[in-house]
N, CA, C and O atoms as a GROMACS GRO file, in nm:
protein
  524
    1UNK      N    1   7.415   0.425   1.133
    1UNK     CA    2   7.413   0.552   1.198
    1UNK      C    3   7.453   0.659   1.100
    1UNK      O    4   7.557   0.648   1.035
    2UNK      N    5   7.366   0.771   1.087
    2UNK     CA    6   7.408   0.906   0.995
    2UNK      C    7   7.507   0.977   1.120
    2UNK      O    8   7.552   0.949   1.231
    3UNK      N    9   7.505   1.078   1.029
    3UNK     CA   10   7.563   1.171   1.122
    3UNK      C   11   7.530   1.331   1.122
    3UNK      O   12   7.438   1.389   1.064
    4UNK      N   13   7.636   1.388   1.210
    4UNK     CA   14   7.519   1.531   1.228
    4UNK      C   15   7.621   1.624   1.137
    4UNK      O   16   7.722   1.574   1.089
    5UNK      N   17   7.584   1.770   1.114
    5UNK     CA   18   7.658   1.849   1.068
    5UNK      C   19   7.775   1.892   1.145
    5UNK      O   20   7.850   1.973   1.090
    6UNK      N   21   7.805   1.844   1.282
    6UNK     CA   22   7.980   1.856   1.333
    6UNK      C   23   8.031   1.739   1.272
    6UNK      O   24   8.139   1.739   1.212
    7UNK      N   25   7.963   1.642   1.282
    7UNK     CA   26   8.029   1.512   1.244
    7UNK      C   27   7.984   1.432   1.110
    7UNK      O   28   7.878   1.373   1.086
    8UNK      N   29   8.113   1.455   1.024
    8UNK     CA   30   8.103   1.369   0.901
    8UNK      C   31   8.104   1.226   0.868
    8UNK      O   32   8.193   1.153   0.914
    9UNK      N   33   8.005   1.177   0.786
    9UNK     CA   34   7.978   1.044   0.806
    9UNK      C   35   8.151   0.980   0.759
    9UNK      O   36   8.202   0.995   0.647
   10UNK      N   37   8.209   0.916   0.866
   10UNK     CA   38   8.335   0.833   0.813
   10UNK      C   39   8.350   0.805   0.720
   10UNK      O   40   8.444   0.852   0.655
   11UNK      N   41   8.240   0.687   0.657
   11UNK     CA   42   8.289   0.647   0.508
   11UNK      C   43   8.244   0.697   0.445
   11UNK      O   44   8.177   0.624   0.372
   12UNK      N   45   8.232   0.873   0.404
   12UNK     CA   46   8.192   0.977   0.325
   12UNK      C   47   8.342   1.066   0.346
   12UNK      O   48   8.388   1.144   0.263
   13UNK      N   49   8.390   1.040   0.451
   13UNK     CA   50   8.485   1.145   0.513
   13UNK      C   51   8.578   1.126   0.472
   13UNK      O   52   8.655   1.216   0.437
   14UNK      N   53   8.611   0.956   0.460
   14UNK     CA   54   8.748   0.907   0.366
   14UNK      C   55   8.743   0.966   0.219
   14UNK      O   56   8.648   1.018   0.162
   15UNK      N   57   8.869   0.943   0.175
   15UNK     CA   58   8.865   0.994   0.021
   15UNK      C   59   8.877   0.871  -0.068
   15UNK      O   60   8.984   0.817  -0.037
   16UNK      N   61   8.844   0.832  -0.122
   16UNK     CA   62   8.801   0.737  -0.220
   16UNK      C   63   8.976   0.654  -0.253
   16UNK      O   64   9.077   0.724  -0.261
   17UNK      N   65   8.981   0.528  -0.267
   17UNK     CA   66   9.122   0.459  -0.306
   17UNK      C   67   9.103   0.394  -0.385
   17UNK      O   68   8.984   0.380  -0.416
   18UNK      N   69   9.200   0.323  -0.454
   18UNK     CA   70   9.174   0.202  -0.599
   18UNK      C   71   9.266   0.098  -0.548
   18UNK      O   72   9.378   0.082  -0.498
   19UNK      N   73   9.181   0.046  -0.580
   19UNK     CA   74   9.163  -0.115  -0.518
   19UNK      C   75   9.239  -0.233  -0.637
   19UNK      O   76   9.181  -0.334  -0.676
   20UNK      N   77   9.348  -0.200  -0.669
   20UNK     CA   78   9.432  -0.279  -0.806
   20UNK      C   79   9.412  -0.473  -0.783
   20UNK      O   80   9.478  -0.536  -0.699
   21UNK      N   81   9.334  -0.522  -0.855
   21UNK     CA   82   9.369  -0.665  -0.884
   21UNK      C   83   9.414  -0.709  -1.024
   21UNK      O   84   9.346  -0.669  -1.119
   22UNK      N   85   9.552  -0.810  -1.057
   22UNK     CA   86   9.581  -0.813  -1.163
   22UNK      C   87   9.602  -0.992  -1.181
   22UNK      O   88   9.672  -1.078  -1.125
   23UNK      N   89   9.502  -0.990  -1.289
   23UNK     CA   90   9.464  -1.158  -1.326
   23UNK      C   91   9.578  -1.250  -1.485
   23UNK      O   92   9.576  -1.260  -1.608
   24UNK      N   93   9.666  -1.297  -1.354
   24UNK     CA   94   9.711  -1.338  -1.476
   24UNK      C   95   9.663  -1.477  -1.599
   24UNK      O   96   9.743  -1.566  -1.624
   25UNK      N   97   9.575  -1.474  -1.639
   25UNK     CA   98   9.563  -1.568  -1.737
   25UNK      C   99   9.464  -1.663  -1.664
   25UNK      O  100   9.350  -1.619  -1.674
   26UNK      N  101   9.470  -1.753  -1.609
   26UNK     CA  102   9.324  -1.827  -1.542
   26UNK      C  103   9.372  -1.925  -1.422
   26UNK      O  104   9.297  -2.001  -1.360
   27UNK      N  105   9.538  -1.906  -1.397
   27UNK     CA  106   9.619  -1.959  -1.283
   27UNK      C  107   9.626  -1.864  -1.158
   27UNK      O  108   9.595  -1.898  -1.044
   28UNK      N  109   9.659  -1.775  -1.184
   28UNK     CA  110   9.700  -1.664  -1.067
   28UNK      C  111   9.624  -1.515  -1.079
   28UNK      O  112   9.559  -1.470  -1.173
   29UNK      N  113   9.654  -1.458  -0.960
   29UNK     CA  114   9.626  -1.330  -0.947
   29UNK      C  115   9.646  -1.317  -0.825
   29UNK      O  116   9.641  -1.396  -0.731
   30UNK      N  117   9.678  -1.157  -0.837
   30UNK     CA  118   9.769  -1.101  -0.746
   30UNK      C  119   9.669  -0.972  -0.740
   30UNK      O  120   9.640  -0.909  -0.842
   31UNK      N  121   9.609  -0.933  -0.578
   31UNK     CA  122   9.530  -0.784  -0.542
   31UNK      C  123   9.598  -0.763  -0.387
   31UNK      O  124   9.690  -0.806  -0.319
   32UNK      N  125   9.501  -0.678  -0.381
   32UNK     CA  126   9.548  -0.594  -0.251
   32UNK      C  127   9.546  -0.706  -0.119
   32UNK      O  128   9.634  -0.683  -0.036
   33UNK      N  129   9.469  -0.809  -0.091
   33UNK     CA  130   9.462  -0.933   0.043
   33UNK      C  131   9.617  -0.987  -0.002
   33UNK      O  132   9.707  -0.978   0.081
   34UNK      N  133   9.635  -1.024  -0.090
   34UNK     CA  134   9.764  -1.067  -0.114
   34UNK      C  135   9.887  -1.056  -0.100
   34UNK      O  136   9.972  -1.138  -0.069
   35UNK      N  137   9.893  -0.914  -0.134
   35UNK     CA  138   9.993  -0.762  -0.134
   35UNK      C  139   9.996  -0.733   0.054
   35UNK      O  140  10.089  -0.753   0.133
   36UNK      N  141   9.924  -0.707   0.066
   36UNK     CA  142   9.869  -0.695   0.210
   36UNK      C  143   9.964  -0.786   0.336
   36UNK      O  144  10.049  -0.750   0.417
   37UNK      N  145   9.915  -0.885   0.311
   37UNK     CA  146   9.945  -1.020   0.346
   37UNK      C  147  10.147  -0.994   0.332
   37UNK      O  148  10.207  -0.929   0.418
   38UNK      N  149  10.188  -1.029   0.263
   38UNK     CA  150  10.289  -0.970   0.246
   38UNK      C  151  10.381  -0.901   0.290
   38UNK      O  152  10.486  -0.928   0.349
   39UNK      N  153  10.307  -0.763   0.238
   39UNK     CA  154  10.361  -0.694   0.349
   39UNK      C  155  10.392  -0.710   0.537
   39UNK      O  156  10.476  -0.672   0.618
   40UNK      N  157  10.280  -0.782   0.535
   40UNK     CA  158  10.267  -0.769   0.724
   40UNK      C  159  10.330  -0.917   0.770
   40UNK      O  160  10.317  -0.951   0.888
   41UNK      N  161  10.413  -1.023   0.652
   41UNK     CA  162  10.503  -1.096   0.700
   41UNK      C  163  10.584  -1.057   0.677
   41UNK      O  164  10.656  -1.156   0.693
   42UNK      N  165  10.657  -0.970   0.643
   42UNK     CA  166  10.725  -0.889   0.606
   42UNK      C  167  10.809  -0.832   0.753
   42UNK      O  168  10.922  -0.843   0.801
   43UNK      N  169  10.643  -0.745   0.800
   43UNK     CA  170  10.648  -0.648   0.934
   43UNK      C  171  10.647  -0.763   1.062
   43UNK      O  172  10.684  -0.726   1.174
   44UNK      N  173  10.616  -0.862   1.045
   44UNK     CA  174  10.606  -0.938   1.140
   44UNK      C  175  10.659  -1.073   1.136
   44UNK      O  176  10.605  -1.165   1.199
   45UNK      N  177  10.797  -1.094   1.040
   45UNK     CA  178  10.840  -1.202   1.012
   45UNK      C  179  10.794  -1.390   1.061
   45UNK      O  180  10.874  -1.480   1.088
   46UNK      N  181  10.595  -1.396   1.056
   46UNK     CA  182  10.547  -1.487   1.063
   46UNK      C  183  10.381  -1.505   1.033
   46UNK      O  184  10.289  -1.442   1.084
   47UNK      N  185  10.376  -1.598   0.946
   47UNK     CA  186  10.259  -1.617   0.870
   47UNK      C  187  10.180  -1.633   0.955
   47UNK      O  188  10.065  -1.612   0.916
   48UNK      N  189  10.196  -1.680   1.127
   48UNK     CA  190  10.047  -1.639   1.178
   48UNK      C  191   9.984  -1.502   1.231
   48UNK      O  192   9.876  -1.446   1.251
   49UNK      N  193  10.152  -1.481   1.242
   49UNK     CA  194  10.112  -1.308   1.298
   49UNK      C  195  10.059  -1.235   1.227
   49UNK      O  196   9.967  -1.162   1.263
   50UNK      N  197  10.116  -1.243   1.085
   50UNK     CA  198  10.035  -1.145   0.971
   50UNK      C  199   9.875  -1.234   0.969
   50UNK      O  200   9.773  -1.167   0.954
   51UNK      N  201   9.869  -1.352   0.981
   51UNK     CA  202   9.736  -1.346   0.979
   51UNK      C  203   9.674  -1.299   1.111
   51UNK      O  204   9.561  -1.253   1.104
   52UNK      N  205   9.716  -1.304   1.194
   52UNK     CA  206   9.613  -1.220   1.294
   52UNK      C  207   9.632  -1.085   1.287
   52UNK      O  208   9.532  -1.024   1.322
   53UNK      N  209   9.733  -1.009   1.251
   53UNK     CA  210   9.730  -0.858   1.199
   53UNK      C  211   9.615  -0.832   1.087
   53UNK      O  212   9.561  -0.721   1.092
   54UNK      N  213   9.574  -0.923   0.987
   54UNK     CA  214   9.500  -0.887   0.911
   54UNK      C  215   9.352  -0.954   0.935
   54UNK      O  216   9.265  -0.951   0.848
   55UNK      N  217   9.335  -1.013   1.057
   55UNK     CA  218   9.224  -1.105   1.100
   55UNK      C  219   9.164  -1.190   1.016
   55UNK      O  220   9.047  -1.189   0.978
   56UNK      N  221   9.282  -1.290   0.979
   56UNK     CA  222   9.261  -1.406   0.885
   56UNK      C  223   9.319  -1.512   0.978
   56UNK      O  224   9.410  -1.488   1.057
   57UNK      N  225   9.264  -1.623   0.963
   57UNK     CA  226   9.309  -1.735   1.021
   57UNK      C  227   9.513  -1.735   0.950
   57UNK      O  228   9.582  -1.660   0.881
   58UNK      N  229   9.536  -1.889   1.035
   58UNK     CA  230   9.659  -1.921   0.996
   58UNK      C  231   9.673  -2.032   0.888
   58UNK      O  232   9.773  -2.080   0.834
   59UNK      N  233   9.505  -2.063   0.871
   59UNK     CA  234   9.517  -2.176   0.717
   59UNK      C  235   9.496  -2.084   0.612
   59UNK      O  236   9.578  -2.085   0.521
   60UNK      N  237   9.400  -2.002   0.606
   60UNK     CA  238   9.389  -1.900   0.526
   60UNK      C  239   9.509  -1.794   0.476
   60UNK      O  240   9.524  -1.752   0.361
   61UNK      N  241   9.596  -1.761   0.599
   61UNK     CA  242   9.698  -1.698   0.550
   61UNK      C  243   9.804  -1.826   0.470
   61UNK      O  244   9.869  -1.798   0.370
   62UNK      N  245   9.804  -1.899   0.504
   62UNK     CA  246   9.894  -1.999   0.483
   62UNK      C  247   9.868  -2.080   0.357
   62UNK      O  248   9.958  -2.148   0.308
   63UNK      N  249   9.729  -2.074   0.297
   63UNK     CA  250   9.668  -2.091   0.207
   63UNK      C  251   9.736  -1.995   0.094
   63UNK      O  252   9.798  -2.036  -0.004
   64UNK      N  253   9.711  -1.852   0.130
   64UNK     CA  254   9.720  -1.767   0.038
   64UNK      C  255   9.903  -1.755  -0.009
   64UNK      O  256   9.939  -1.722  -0.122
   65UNK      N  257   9.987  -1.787   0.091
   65UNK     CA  258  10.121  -1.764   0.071
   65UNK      C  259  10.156  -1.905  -0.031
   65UNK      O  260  10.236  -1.899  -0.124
   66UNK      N  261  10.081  -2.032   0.007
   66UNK     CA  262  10.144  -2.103  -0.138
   66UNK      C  263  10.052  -2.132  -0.246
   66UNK      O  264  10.052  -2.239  -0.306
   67UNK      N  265   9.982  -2.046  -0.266
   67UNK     CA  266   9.933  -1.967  -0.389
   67UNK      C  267  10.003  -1.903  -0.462
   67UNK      O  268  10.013  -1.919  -0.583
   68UNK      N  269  10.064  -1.813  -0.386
   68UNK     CA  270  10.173  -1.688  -0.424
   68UNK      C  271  10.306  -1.777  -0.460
   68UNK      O  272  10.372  -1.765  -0.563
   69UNK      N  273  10.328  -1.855  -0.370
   69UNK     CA  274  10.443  -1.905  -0.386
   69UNK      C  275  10.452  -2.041  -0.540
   69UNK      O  276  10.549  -2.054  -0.614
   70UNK      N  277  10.318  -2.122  -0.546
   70UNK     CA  278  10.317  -2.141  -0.632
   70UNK      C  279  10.272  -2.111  -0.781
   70UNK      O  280  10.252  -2.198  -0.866
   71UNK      N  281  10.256  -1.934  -0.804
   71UNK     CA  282  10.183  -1.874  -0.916
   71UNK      C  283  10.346  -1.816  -0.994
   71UNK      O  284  10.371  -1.833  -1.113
   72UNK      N  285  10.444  -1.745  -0.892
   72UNK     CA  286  10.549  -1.700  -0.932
   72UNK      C  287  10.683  -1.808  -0.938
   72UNK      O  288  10.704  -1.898  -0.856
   73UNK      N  289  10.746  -1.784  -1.030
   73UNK     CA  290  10.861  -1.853  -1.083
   73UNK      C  291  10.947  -1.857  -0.972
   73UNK      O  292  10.982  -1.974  -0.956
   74UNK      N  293  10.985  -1.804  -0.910
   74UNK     CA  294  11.056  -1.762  -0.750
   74UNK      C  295  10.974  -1.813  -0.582
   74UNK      O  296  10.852  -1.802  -0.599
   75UNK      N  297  10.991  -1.840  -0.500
   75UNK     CA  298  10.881  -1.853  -0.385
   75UNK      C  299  10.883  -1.696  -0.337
   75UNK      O  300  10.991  -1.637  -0.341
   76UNK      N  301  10.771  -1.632  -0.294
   76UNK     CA  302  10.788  -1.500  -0.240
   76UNK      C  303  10.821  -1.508  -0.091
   76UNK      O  304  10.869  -1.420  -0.019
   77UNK      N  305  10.788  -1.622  -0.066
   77UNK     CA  306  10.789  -1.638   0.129
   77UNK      C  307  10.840  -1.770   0.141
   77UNK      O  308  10.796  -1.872   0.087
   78UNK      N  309  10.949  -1.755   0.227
   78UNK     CA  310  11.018  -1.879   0.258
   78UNK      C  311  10.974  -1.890   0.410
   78UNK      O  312  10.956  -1.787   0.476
   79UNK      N  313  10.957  -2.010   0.460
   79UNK     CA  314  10.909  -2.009   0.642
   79UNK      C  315  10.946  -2.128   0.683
   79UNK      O  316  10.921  -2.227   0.614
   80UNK      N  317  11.030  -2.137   0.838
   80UNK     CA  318  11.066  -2.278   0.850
   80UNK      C  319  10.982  -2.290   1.007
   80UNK      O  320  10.950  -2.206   1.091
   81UNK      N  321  10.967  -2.445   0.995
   81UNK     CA  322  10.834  -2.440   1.106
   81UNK      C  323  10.932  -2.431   1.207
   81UNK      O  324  11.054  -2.430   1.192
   82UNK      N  325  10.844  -2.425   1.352
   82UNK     CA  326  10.934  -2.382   1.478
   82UNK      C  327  10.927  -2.486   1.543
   82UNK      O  328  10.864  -2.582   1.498
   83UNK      N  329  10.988  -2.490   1.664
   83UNK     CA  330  10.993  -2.560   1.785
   83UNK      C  331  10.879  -2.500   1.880
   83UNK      O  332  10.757  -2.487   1.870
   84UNK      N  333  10.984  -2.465   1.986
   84UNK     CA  334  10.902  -2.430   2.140
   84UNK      C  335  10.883  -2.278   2.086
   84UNK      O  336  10.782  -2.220   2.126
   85UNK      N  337  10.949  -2.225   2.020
   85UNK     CA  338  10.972  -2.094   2.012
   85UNK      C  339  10.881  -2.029   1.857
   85UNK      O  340  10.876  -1.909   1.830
   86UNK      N  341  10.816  -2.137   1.773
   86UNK     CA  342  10.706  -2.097   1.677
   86UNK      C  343  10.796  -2.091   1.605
   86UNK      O  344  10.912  -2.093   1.646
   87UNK      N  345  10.752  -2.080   1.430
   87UNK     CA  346  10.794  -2.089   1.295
   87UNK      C  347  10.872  -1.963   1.289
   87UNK      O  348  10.923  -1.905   1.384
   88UNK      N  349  10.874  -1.922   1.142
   88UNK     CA  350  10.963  -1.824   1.110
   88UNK      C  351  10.918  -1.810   0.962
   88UNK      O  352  10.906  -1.908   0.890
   89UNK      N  353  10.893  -1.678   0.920
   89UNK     CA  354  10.863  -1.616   0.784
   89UNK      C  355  10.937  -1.536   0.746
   89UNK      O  356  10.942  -1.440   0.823
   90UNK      N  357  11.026  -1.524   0.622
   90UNK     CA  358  11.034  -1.404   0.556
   90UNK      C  359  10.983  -1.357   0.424
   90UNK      O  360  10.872  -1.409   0.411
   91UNK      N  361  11.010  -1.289   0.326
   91UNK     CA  362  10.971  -1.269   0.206
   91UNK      C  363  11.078  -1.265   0.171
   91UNK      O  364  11.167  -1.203   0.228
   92UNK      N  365  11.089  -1.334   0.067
   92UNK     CA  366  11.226  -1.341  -0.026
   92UNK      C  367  11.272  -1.191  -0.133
   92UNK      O  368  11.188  -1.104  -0.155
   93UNK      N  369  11.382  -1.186  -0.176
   93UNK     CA  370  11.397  -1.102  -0.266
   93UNK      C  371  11.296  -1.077  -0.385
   93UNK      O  372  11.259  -0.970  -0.433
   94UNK      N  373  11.256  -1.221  -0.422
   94UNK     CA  374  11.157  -1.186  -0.539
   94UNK      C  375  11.021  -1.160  -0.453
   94UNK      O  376  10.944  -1.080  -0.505
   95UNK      N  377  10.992  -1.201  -0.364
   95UNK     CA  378  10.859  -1.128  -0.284
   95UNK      C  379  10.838  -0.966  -0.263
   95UNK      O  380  10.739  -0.893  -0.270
   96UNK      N  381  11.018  -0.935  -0.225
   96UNK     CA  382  11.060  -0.809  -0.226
   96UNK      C  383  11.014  -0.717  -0.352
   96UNK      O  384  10.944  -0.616  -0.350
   97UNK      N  385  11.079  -0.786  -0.466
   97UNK     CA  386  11.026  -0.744  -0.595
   97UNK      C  387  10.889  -0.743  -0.610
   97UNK      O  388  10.837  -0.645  -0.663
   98UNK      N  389  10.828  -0.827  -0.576
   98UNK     CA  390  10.668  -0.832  -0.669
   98UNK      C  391  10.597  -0.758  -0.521
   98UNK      O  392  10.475  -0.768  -0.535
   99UNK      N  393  10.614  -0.720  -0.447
   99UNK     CA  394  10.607  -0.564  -0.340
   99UNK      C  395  10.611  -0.430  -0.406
   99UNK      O  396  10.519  -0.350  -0.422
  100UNK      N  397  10.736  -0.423  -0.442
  100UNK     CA  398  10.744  -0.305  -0.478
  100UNK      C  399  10.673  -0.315  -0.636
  100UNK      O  400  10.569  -0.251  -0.624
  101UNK      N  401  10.679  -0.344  -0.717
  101UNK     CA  402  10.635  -0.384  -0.819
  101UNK      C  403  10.450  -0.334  -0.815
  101UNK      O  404  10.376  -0.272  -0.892
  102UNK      N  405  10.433  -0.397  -0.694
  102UNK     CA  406  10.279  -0.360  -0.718
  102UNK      C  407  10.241  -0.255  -0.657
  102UNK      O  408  10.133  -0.213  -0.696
  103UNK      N  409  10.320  -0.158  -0.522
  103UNK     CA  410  10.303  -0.062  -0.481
  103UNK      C  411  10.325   0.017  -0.594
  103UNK      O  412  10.269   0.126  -0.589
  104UNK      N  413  10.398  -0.009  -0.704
  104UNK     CA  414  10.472   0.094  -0.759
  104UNK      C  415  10.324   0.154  -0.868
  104UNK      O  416  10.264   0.261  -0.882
  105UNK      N  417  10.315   0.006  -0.933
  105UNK     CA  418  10.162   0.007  -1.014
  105UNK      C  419   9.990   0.067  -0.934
  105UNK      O  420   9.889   0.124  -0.974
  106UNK      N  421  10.037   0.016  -0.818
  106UNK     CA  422   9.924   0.102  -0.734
  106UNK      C  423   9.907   0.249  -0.775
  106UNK      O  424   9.797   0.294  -0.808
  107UNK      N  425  10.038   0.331  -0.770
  107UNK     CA  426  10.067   0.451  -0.722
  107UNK      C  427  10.011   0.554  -0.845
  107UNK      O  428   9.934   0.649  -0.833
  108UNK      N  429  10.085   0.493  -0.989
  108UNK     CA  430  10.085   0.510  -1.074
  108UNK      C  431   9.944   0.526  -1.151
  108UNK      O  432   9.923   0.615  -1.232
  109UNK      N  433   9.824   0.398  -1.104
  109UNK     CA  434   9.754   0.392  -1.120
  109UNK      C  435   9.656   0.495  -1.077
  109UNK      O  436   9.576   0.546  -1.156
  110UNK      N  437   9.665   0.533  -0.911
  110UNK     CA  438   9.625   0.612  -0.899
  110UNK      C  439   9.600   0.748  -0.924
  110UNK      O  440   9.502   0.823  -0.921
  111UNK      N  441   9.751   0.758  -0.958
  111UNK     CA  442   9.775   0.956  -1.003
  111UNK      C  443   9.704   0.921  -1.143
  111UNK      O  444   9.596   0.977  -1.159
  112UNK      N  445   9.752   0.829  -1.256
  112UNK     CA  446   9.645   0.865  -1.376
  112UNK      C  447   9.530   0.855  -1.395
  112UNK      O  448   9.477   0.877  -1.504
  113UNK      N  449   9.457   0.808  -1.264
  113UNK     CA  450   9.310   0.834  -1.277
  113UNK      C  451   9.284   0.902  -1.154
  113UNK      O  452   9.199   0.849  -1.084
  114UNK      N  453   9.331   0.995  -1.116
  114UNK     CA  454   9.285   1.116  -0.990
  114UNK      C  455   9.149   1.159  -1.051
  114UNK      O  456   9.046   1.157  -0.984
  115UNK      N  457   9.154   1.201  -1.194
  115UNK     CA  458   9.044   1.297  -1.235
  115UNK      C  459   8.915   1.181  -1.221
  115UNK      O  460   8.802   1.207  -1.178
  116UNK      N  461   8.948   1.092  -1.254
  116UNK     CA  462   8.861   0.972  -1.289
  116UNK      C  463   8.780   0.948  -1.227
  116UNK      O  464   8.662   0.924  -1.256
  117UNK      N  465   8.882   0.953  -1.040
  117UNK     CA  466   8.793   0.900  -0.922
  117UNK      C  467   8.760   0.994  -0.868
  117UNK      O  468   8.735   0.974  -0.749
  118UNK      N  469   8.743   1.119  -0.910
  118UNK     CA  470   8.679   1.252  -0.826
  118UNK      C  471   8.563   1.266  -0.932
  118UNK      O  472   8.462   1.308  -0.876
  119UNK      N  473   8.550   1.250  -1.025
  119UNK     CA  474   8.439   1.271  -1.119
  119UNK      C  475   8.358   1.147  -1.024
  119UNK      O  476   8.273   1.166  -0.938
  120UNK      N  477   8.414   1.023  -1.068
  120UNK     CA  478   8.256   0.913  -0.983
  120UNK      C  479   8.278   0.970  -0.835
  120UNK      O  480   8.169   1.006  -0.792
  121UNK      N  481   8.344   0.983  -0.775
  121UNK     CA  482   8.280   1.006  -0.651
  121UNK      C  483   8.205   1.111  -0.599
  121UNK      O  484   8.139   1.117  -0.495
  122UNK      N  485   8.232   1.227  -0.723
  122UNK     CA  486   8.146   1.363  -0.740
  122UNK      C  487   7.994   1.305  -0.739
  122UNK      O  488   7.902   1.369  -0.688
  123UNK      N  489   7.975   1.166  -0.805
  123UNK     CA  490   7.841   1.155  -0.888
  123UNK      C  491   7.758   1.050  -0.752
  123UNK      O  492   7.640   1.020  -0.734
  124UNK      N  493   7.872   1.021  -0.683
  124UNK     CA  494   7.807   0.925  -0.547
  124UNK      C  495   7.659   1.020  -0.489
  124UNK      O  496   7.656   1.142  -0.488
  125UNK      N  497   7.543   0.929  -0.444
  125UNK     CA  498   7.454   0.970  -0.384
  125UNK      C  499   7.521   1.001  -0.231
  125UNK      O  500   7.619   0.946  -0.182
  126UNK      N  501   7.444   1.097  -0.178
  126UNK     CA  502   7.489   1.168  -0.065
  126UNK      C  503   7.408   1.046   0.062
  126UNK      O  504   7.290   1.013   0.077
  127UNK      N  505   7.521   1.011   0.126
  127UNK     CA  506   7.462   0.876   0.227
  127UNK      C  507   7.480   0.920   0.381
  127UNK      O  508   7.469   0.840   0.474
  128UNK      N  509   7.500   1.023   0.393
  128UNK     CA  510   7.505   1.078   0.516
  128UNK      C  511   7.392   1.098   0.654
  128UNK      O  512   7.398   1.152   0.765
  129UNK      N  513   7.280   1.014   0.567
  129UNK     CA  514   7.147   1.021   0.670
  129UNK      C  515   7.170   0.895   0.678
  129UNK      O  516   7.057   0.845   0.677
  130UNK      N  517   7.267   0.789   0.688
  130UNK     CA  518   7.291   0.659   0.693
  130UNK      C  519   7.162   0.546   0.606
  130UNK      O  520   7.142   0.429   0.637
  131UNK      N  521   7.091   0.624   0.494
  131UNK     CA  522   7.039   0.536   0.362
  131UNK      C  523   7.118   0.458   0.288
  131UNK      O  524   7.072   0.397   0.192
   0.00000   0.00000   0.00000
């Protein structure tokens, strides 16, 4: 669907974001599903909840946390399974760290290429007739 001149096509309307993935060596890497993830066991102290907050299964989320947990020297997420009453997630201090750590590199990243991502998105074809 395009849109009309009251209404701006949404994903024209957003402003453009950077999308940070950082590959360490040919074991790990750490991007935004990850970071993400994270965060929302974090907000929801349980690996299935954050996976249904982020509409990922609970093998998939659960997949991705001992990934994380086995790429870093520290576990980022500790979780003990539940009873009647379901498991339990938190993020550890060093999860805490490699959080802020990558928000921080996000941020950073972004302000030194502001000019960067307004030049390409200056150069984007105009998609507003929904082409």
């Amino acid at each position: 669907m395009g849109s009309t001149k009251d209404q701006p096509d949404t994903a024209m309307a957003a402003p453009p974001n950077l999308r940070l993935r950082i590959v360490f060596g040919t074991n790990a890497m750490l991007g935004p599903g990850k970071v993400d993830l994270l965060q929302a066991i974090h907000d929801t102290g349980s690996i299935a909840a954050a996976g249904r907050v982020m509409g990922m299964s609970y093998k998939r989320a659960w997949m991705l946390v001992e990934a994380m947990n086995a790429a870093f020297r520290d576990p980022l997420v500790a979780s003990a399974r539940g009873g009647a009453r379901g498991g339990s997630a938190v993020v550890t201090p060093a999860g805490q760290a490699v959080l802020h750590q990558y928000r921080a590199l996000e941020e950073i990243t972004a302000q030194a290429g502001r000019a960067q991502i307004a030049a390409l998105a200056a150069m984007l074809r105009d998609m507003s007739d929904g082409k």
